[in-house]
N, C-alpha and C positions, 0 to 999 in steps of 0.2 A: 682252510681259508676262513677271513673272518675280518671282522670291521673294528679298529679302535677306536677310539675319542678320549677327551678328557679336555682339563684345566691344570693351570697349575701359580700361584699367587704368593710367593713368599712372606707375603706380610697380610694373608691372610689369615683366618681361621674358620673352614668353611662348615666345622662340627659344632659351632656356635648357633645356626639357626639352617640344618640342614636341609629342612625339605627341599625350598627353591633351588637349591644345587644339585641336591640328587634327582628333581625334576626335569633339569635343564641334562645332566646322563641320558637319562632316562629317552629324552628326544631326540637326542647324539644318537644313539642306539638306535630308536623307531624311525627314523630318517634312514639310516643302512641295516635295516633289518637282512632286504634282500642280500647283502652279502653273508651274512650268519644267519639262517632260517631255521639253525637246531637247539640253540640256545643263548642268552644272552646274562648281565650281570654287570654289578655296578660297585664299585668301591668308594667312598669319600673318607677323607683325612683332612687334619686339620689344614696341610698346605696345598692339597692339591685333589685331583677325583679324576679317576680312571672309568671307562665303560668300554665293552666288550660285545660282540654278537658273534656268535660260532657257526663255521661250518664242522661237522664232524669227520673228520679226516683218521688221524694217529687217536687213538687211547680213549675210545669214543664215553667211556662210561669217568674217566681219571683226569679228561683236559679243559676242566671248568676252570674260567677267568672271570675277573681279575685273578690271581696266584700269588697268593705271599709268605712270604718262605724269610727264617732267618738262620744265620751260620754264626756260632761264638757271637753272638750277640751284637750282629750285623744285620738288618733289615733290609728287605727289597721286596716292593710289589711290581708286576710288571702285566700289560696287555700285549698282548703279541698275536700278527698279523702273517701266515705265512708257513711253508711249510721247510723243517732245518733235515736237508737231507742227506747231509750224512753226523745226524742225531746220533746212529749206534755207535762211531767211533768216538766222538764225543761223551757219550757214555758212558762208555767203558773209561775213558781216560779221565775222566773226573772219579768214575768208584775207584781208580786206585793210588786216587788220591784223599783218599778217606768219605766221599759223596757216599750218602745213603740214600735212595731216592726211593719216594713215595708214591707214586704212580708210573706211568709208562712213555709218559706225554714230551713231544720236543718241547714245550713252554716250560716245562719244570728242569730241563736239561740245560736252557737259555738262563734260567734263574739262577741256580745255580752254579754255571759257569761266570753268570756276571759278579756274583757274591766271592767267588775266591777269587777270580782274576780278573774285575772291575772291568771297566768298557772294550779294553785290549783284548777280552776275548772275542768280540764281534769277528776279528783278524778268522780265529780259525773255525769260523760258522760257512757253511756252503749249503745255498739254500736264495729263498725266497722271502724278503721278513719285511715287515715294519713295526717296529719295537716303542715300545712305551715304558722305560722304566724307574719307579720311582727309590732314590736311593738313600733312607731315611737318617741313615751316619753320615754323609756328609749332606743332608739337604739338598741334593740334585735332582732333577727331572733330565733321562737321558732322552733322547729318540734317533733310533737308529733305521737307515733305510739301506737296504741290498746293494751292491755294486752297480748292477745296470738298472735298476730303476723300476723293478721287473713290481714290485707291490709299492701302492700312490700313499703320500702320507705328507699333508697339507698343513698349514701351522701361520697363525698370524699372533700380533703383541697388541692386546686391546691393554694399552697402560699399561700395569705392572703384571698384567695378567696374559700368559701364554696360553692359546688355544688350539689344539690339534683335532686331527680325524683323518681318516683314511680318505675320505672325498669333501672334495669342496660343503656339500649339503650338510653334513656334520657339522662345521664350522657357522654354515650360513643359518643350523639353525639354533644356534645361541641368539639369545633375545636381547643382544647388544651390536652383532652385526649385520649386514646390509648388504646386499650385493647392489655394490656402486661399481662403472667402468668410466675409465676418465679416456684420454686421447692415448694414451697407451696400449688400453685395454681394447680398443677397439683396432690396433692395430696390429695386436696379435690375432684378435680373430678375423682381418679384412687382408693383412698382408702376408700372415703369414699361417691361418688355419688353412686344415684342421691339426696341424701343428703347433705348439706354442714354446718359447724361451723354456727351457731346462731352468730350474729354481724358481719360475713365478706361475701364478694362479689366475692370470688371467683379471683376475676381480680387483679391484684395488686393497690395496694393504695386507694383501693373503698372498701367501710366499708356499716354496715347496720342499723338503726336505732333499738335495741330492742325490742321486744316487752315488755310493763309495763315501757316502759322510753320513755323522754324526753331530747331534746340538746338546750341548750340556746348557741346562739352564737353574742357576743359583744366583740366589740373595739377587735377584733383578737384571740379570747379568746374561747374556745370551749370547755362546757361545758356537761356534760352526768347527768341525775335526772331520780333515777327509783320513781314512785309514786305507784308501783302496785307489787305484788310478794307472791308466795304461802307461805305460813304459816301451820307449822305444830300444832296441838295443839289437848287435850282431846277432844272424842267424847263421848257427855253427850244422846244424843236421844238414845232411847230403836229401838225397829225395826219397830215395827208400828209407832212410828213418823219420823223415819228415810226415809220410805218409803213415808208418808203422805207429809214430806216437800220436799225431791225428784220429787213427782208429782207435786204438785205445781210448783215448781221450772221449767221443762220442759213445764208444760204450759204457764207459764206466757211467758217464754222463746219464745218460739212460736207463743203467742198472740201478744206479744210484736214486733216479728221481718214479722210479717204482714203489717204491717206498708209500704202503698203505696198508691199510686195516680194512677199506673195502674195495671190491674190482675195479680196475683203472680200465681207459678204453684210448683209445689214440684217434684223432683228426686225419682223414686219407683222402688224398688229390691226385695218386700216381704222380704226383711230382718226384725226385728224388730226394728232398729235404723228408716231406712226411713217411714216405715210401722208406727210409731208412729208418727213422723213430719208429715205425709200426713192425718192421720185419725184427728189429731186432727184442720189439718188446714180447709180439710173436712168439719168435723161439724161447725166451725166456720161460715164459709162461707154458709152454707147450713141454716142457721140462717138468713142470709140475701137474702137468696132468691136467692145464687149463686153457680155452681157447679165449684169445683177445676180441672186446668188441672194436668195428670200427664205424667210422662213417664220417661221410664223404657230400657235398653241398655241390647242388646246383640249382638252376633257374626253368620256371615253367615257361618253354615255347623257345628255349636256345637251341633246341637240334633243329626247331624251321628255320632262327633268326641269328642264327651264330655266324660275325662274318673275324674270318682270321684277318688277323694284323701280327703286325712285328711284335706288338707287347705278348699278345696271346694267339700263338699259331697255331693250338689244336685246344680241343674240347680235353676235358679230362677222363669221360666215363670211359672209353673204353682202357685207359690205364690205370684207372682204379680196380676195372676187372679182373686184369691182369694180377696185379698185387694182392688182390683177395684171394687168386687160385692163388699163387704162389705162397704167399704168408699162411694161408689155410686162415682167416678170419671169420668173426660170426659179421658180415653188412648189414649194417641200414643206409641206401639210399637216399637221403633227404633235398626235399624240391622247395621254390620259395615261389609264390605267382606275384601280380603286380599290388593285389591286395594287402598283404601282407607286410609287401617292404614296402609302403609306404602309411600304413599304421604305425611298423616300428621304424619308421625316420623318427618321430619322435619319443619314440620310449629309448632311442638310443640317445637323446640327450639328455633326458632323466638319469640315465646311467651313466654318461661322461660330465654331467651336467655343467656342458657347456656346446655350441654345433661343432658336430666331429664328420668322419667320413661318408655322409651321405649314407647312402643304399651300400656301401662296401661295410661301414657297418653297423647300419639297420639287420641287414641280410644277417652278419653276423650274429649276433644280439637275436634274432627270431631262431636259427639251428642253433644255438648251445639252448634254448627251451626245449628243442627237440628231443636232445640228448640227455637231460637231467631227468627223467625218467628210468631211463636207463642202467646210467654213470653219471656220479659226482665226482670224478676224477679223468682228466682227459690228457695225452700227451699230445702236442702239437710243433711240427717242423719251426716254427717263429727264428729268422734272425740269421738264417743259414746265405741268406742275400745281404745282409750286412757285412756278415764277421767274412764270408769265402768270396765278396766281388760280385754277385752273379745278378745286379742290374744293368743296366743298360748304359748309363752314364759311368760305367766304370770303364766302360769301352769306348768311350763318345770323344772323339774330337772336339766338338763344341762343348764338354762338360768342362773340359781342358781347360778351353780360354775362356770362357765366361764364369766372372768372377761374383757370382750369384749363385742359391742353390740349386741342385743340377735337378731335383725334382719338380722346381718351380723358378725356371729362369727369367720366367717374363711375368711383370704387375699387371701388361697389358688385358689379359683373359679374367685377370681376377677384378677389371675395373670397368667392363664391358656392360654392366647393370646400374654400376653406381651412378647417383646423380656428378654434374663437373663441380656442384660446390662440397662435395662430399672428398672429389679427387683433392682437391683444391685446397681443403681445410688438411686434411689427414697424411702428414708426410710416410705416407705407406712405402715407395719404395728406398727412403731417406731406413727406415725403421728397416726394414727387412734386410738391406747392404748394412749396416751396423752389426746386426746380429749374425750375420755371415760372419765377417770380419774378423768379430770375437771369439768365433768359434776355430777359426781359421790360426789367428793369433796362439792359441792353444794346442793347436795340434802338437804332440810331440815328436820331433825330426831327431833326425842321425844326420852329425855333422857334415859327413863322406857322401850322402845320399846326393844323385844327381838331381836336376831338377823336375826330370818327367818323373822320377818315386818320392820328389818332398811333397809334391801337387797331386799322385796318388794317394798318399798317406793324409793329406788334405782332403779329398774326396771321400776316402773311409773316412776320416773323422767328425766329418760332419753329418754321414751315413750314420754312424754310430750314436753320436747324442741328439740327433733330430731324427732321422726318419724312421731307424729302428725303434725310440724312445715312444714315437705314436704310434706305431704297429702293437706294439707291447701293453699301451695303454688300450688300445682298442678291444685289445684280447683281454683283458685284469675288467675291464667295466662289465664288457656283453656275455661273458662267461659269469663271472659275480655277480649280474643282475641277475641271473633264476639260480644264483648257487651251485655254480659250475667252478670245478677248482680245474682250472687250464695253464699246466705245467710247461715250460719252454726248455729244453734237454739239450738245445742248439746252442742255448745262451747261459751257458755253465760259462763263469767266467776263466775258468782256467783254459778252455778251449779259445775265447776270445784273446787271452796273454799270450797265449803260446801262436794264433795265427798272423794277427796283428805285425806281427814281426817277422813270417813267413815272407820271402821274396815275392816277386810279381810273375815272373816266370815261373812258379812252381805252384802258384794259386790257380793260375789261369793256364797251368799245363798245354804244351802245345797250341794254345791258341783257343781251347776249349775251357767255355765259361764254367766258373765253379771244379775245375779239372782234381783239384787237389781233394777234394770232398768227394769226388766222382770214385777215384782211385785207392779212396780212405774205405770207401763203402762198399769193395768188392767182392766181400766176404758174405753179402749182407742182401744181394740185390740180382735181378735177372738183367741180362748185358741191356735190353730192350730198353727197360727204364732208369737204368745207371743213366746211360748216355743221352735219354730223353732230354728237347731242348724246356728251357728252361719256356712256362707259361704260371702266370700269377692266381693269385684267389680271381672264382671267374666274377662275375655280374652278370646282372640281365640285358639282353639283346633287344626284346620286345619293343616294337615302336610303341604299342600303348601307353608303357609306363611314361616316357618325355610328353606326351599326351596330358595323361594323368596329372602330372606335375604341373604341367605349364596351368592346364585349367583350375590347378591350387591355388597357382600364384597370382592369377586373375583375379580369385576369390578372393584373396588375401587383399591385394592392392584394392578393392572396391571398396573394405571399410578403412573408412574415415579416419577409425581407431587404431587400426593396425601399425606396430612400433615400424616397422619396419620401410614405412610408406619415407620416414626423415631421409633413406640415406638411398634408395633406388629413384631411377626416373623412371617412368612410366615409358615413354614412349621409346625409350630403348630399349625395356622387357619387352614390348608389342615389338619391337624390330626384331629383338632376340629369341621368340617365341617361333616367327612365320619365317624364321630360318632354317633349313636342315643342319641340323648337330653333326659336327664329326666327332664319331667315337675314336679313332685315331689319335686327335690329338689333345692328348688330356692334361690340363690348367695345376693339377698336382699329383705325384708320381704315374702312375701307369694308366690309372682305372680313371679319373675323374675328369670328364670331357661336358659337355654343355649339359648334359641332364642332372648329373652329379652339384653343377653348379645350381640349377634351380632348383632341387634339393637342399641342400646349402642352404640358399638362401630364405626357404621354410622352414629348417631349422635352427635359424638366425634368430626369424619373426617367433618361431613360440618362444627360443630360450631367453629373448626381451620381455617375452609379455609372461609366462609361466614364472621364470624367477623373480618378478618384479626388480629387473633390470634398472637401475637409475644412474642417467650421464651425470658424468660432472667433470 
């Protein structure tokens, strides 16, 4: 894993007076260091300039970027972000087609398949990417981002000039742009965070590369190619081969995204999504004569303050136990207290550099530090409640008929701090029913489908390019903030084509959430935690922390100066503080209930005042 950047200006020529350009690299870089902390590097040319920072993954001593490589007198430099896992068929199928290759690395693999078979080759890459590449015969700058979106790669047009990076901060710190937020931008982060529109940046005039597409961009011209995109169509398998190629599919998935030069280690919650990544990577490894690291997160004072609810009915430690005898793992147990997660409430907006999920993921962002001591390579269950059904609202009546996102069906909870000229001004719920709509609009239907499976397939769909898209992003930032490469095995997208178009009755088996995944994985799992109900990433229970919080935001509202005093009322926060919080019922999907929201809106106020925010 690793951070790109660059420029690219066809009527430039930036080898005329280079320093300042390779300055401005050079910053692209030291702004995401933390995602490449093993090495970095900087390329300029006349039309364009590439920068790079490494994590050391594949070919640790042969996978130095920028890479430029030429074929029959074909040029290509290329930054590449990502790990291409299945590199060795690729391999091999370019050497026999006369490829001679110089190192061992999937970037030299990537180059080279783009040098003989130009951007169509992205089609047979399976993997993790965001791609930078420059294509010096026909004057193109490509960039290419993964199907589901799984690595960020961010790109705005300052005039004739195209600017990318793998996070916003790259972009924002070219010494020509500005983080401005207009009435848009504010309503992504007030209607609809910690989620935001698929293709925008939140910032104004900074856009986001798709995931399943590609921008070619020549002689001024800026182009968008999607190559990849769900498809609805008949499911012909009966159950037993639906199940039969389901597992296959998860393990090859698995086996496949093993793929490393140093020990890999797995994420463990005795849930069944992680619980299956870890047993099967387990036995793998236990093949060779080696034992898997795992580990497993929770909170200090949840065995006093842990109260079950429908989202999460049990604690997880004693099913982690279970899955450590059974998989035979080497454990680390890791705890987070109240201290903690609220230091890194804000180191987690550094890392998403924008306010994201609270303490769901602060929390996060503080255990993968834990872990990079350890392992810079981790497998994690992500996406398995997307792709197999297995939230709540996939079962929900009211997600049914209410024609709003099922994770945040009401503005009311998110407008409960705000001042009424703030309501007033900002058509938040105007904005938020829009981007439903369009997402909705998009889904892809089968003609024959009745109407309870066009409105299912509407609810996955919008599961899929929103709520999955932040969970994913939450994982790519607080792993990459300490140089964590956090691998998703669930979100192979061949797995996602092939369920997508699984029936309802064979996803949800008998009536049992996720049944299809349950029955795929029984080769793999003790019956205990196959059939374990389904509970989410935990949080903390502690009253202190809502405590803690609340006395923040006290703090906060009494200076003068504070950004954030424009858009709250005071004496609502005082009403909203000497209330009891129901953890129950949480303002966005599972976890985020009144403490999450004054959280929230802490990391509102630094990410105005830290990134020097300007409305307009």
């Amino acid at each position: 894993m690793c951070s790109i950047a660059g420029f690219c200006n066809a009527h430039a020529d930036y080898t005329k007076n280079p320093a300042p350009w390779e300055a401005i690299l050079k910053k692209m870089n030291q702004v995401q260091k933390r995602r490449g902390p093993d090495d970095d590097g900087i390329l300029l040319e006349k039309q364009y300039g590439l920068a790079h920072t490494r994590l050391a993954i594949i070919d640790l001593a042969g996978g130095i970027q920028p890479m430029t490589r030429s074929l029959f007198g074909h040029r290509c430099s290329i930054a590449y972000n990502g790990e291409l896992y299945n590199m060795p068929l690729l391999r091999k199928e370019l050497e026999q087609e006369g490829i001679r290759f110089s190192t061992h690395s999937d970037t030299e693999v990537i180059l080279a398949g783009m040098l003989l078979h130009g951007p169509a080759f992205v089609e047979k890459m399976n993997g993790i990417f965001a791609v930078a590449l420059w294509d010096e015969e026909n004057k193109t700058l490509y960039l290419f981002r993964d199907r589901l979106g799984v690595k960020p790669l961010f790109y705005t047009l300052l005039g004739d000039t195209l600017i990318f990076s793998s996070e916003l901060k790259g972009i924002l710190s070219h010494p020509d742009m500005h983080a401005r937020l207009d009435k848009e931008g504010l309503c992504e982060i007030l209607a609809l965070g910690p989620a935001k529109t698929y293709g925008k940046g939140v910032f104004r005039d900074i856009l986001e590369v798709l995931p399943g597409h590609f921008l070619s961009y020549r002689d001024g011209v800026l182009q968008d190619h999607c190559y990849w995109q769900l498809e609805s169509r008949p499911h012909t398998d009966d159950f037993e081969e639906t199940v039969e190629h389901t597992a296959w599919l998860i393990e090859d998935a698995v086996e496949l995204q093993m793929l490393s030069d140093i020990p890999i280690s797995t994420f463990l919650s005795g849930g069944i999504d992680s619980s299956l990544v870890t047993s099967i990577c387990a036995r793998k490894l236990h093949e060779q004569g080696k034992t898997l690291n795992t580990f497993s997160f929770d909170f200090e004072g949840n065995r006093q303050f842990f109260h079950a609810n429908s989202f999460q009915p049990s604690q997880d430690r004693p099913w982690v136990d279970q899955m450590v005898a059974y998989a035979d793992t080497n454990h680390m147990y890791l705890e987070c207290n109240n201290s903690d997660l609220i230091q890194n409430l804000y180191r987690a907006v550094d890392a998403r550099d924008l306010p994201c999920m609270a303490d769901v993921e602060s929390s996060m962002l503080y255990f993968c530090s834990l872990v990079v001591p350890h392992n810079k390579v981790t497998l994690t269950g992500e996406c398995a409640d997307e792709i197999f059904g297995g939230y709540p609202w996939f079962h929900s009546e009211q997600a049914f008929k209410t024609p709003a996102f099922p994770w945040s069906p009401s503005m009311e909870p998110r407008q409960v701090l705000l001042s009424d000229e703030v309501i007033h001004e900002l058509p938040m719920e105007e904005y938020s029913h829009a981007a439903y709509e369009k997402t909705v609009s998009e889904t892809p239907l089968l003609e024959d489908e009745s109407p309870t499976e066009r409105r299912r397939r509407e609810i996955a769909y919008l599961n899929l390019k929103w709520f999955m898209v932040t969970l994913l992003d939450r994982m790519d930032r607080t792993s990459m903030y300490s140089g964590l490469e956090a691998r998703v095995p669930l979100a192979d997208h061949r797995i996602l084509a092939y369920v997508w178009n699984v029936p309802w009755e064979m996803k949800c088996k008998d009536g049992i959430v996720k049944g299809l995944l349950r029955h795929a994985g029984k080769k793999w799992l003790p019956e205990e935690v196959l059939w374990r109900r389904k509970s989410p990433y935990p949080k903390t229970y502690h009253p202190e922390y809502e405590s803690l919080l609340g006395n923040q935001l006290k703090e906060v509202l009494a200076d003068s100066n504070a950004p954030i005093r424009q858009f709250l009322d005071t004496k609502k926060v005082q009403k909203f503080l000497n209330s009891q919080q129901d953890y129950g019922k949480p303002w966005y999907g599972q976890l985020m209930a009144g403490p999450q929201m004054l959280a929230f809106m802490l990391q509102f106020n630094y990410w105005l005042e830290t990134y020097h925010v300007t409305l307009v």
